[in-house]
C-alpha positions in Angstrom: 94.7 114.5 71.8 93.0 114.8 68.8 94.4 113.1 65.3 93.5 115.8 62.4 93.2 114.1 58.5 93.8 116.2 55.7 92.2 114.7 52.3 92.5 115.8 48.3 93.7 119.0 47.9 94.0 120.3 51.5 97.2 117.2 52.1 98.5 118.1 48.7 98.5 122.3 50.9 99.0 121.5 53.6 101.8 118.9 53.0 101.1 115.9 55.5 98.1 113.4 55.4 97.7 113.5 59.3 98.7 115.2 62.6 98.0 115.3 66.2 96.8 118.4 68.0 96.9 118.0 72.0 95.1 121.2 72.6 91.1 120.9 73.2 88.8 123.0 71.4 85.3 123.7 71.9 84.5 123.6 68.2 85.8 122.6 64.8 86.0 126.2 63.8 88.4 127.0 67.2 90.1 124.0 65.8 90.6 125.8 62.4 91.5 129.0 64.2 94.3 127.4 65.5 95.5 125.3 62.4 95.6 128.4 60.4 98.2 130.2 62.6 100.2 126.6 62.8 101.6 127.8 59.5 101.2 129.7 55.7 100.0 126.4 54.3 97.7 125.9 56.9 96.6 129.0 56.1 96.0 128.5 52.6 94.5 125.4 52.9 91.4 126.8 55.0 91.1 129.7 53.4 88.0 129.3 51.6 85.9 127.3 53.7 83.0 126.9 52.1 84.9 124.8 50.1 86.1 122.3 53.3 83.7 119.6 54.8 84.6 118.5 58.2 83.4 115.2 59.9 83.6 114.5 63.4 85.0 111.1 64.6 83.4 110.0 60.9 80.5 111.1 61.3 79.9 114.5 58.3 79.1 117.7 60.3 79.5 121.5 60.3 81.9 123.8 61.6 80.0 124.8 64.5 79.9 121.5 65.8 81.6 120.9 69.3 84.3 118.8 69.9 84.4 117.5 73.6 85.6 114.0 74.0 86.7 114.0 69.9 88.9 111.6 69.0 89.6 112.4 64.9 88.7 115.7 63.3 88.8 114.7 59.4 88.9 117.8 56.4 88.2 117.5 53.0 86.6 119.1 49.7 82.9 118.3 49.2 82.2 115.2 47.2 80.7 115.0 44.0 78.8 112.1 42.9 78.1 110.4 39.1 
């Protein structure tokens, strides 16, 4: 099982701050796949990913990164700093 955050703008799409996906995944971007067909917001909400950051069980990564033995998949907008 693997809890799924949504941050800034993709909760506001996507309509819930978190949810739990029990399938496994071999990547973040299979885990995408399959949270874009879970509905049209989903949809919308990833589709422009170069504007989605992902981290991995907190730690910041990329969408190619693999996700054996992930516990939290977290997706948000890049930060900006001042």
């Amino acid at each position: 099982m693997i809890d799924v955050l949504y941050f800034a703008w993709l909760r506001e799409r996507i309509g819930v701050p978190k949810e739990q996906v029990e399938a496994t995944f071999p990547t973040v971007a299979a885990l995408v796949e399959y949270l874009r067909a879970q509905s049209d917001a989903h949809a919308l909400a990833f589709s422009d990913m170069s504007a989605v950051r992902v981290a991995v069980d907190q730690e910041l990564t990329e969408m190619s990164a693999p996700l054996g033995g992930a516990r939290e998949v977290a997706f948000f907008p890049p930060m900006t700093g001042g």
